[in-house]
C-alpha positions in Angstrom: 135.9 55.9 57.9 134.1 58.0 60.0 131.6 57.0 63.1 128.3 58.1 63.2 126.0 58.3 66.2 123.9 55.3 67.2 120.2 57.5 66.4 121.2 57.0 62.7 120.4 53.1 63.3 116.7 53.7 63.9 117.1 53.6 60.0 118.1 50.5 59.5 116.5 48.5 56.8 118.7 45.8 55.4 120.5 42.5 57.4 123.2 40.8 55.8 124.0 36.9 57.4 127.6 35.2 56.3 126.8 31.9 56.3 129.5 29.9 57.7 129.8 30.2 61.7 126.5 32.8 61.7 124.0 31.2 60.0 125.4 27.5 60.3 128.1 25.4 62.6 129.7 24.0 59.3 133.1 23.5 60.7 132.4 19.6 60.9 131.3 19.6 57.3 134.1 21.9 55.6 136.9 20.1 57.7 134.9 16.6 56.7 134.7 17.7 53.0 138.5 18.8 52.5 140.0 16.0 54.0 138.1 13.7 51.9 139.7 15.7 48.9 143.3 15.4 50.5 142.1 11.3 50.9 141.7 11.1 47.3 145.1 12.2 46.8 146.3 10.3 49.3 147.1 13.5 51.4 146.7 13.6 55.8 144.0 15.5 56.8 144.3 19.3 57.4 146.2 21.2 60.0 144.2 23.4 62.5 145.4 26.4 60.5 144.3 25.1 57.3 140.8 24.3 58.9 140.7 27.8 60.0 141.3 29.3 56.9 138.6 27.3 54.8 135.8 28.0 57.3 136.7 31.5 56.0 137.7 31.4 52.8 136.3 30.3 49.1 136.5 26.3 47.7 139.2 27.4 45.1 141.2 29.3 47.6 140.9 26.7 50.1 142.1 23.6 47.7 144.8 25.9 46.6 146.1 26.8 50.2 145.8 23.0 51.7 147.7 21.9 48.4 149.8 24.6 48.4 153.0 22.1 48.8 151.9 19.4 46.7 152.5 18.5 43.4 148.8 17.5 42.9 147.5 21.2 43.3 146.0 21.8 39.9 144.7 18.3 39.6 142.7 18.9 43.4 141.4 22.4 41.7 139.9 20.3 38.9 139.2 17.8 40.8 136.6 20.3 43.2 135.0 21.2 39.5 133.4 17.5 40.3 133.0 17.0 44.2 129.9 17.6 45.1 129.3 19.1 48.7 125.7 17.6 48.8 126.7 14.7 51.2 128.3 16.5 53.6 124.9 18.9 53.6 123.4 17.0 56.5 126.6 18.1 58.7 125.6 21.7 58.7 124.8 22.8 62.0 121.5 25.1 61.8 122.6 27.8 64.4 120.1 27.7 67.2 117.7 30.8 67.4 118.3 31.0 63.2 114.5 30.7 62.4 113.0 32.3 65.0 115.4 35.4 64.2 114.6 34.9 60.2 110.8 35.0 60.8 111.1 38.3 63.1 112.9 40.3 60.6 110.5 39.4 57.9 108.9 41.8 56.9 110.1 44.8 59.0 113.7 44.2 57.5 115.4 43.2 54.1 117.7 40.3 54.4 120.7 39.6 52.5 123.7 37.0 52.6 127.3 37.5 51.4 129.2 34.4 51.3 132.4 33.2 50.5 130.4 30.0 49.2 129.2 29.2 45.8 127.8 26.7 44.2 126.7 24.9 47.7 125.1 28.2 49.3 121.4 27.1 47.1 121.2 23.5 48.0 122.2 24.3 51.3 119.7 27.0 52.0 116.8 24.3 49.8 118.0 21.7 52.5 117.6 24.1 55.6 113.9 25.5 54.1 115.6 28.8 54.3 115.2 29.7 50.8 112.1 32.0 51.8 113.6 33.9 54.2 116.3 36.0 52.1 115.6 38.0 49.6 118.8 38.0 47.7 122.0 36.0 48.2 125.4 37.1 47.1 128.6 34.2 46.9 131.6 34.5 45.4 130.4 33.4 42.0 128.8 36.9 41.7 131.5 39.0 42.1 135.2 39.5 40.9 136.5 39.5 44.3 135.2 37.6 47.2 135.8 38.9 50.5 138.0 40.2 52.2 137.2 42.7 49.7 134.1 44.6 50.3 132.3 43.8 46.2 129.7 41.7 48.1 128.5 43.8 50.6 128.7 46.5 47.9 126.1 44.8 45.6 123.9 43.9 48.3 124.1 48.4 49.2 123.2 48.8 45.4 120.6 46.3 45.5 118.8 47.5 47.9 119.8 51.1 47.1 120.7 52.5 50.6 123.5 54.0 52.8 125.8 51.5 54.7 124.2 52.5 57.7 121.5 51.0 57.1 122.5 47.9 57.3 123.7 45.0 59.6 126.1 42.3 58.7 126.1 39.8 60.8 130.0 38.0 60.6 132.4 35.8 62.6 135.6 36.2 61.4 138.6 38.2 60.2 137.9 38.1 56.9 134.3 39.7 57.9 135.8 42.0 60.3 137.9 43.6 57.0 135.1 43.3 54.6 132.8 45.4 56.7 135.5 47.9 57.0 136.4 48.4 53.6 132.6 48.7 52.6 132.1 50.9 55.4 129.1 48.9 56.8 128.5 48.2 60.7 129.9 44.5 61.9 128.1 42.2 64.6 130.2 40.7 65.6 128.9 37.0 65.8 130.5 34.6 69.0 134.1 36.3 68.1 134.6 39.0 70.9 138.3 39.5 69.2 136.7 41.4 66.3 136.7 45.0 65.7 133.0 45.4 65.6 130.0 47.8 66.5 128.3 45.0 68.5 129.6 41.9 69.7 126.6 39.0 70.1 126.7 35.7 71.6 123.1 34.5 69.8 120.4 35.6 67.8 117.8 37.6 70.4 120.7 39.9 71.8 120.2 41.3 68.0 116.7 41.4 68.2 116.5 42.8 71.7 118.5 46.0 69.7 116.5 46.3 67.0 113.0 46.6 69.4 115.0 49.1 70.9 117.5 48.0 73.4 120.3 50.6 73.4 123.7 51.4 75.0 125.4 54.6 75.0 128.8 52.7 73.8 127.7 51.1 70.8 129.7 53.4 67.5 128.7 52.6 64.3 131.5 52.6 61.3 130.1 54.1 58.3 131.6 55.5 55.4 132.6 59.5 55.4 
């Protein structure tokens, strides 16, 4: 990787939202929605490891990790073919300042999610109103390998058919931190001041305040070279 000077942001064109922990609080919901899996088996609720690594993580590697030392494993991975996450929609947390930030990017800026969700991340964004405000959404369904690996933020660069300079990806975790670095894209780093990122943020207008123009000498943008 090689770091280019902050001018070459003034190109941006493209922001790319994970959903869990940027664009929703959902750690209620996903802790709420794995234990009652673990209930049905008659399994205690997760450890605060295990709830850590499904807030990042995809259903199927999630079910597989908090069964991961019972005999019930496969049957919990069928069993998650069936569970709907609909009921536990209503514990997503919009984050505050979300909308207001959504309707000021549109329609200077392209906007994108990669997600480590699947089949929840369209009924969730139907239940929020958000559909409107993205114009293309990337899970895990849509690519071979969800993130940490970089194939998400790689479509979402072919989509939209420009350097990865040009775009933002908003993330809060680990598994964000190494899937910008692999595709070579700029992290914000959202309410996590441990990442490795270009820009650490605490809400929504710091963002905006840089892209009207706000800028500090240290920011260093990681971009592929």
């Amino acid at each position: 990787m090689a770091f280019q000077p902050v001018s070459e942001l003034d190109l941006i064109k493209v922001i790319v939202f994970d959903c869990d922990g940027v664009m929703f609080d959902s750690k209620h919901a996903n802790e709420t929605f794995y234990n009652h899996i673990l209930a049905h088996f008659g399994r205690p609720p997760m450890t605060s490891e295990e709830i850590e690594f499904v807030h990042q993580n995809t259903g199927i590697e999630s079910v597989a990790h908090i069964f991961r030392a019972y005999p019930e494993q496969d049957a919990a991975l069928e069993f998650l073919k069936t569970f709907s996450f609909e009921p536990f929609l209503p514990l997503m947390k919009i984050e505050p300042g979300l909308i207001d930030f959504l309707r000021f990017l549109r329609p200077t800026y392209h906007t994108a999610i990669a997600t480590n969700r699947s089949y929840t991340m369209p009924g969730l964004l139907r239940a929020a109103g958000m559909t409107e405000y993205f114009d293309l959404v990337i899970t895990c369904l849509d690519v071979s390998r969800p993130k940490p690996y970089p194939d998400e933020l790689i479509r979402i660069l072919e989509y939209f058919d420009v350097p990865a300079n040009q775009i933002l990806y908003l993330g809060d975790s680990k598994v964000d931190e190494l899937t910008a670095n692999q595709a070579g894209v700029p992290l914000i780093a959202y309410k996590n001041n441990k990442l490795d990122a270009f820009m650490h943020v605490s809400g929504f207008d710091r963002v905006k305040q840089f892209l009207t123009g706000e800028r500090s000498s240290n920011y260093r943008v990681m971009a592929s070279g």
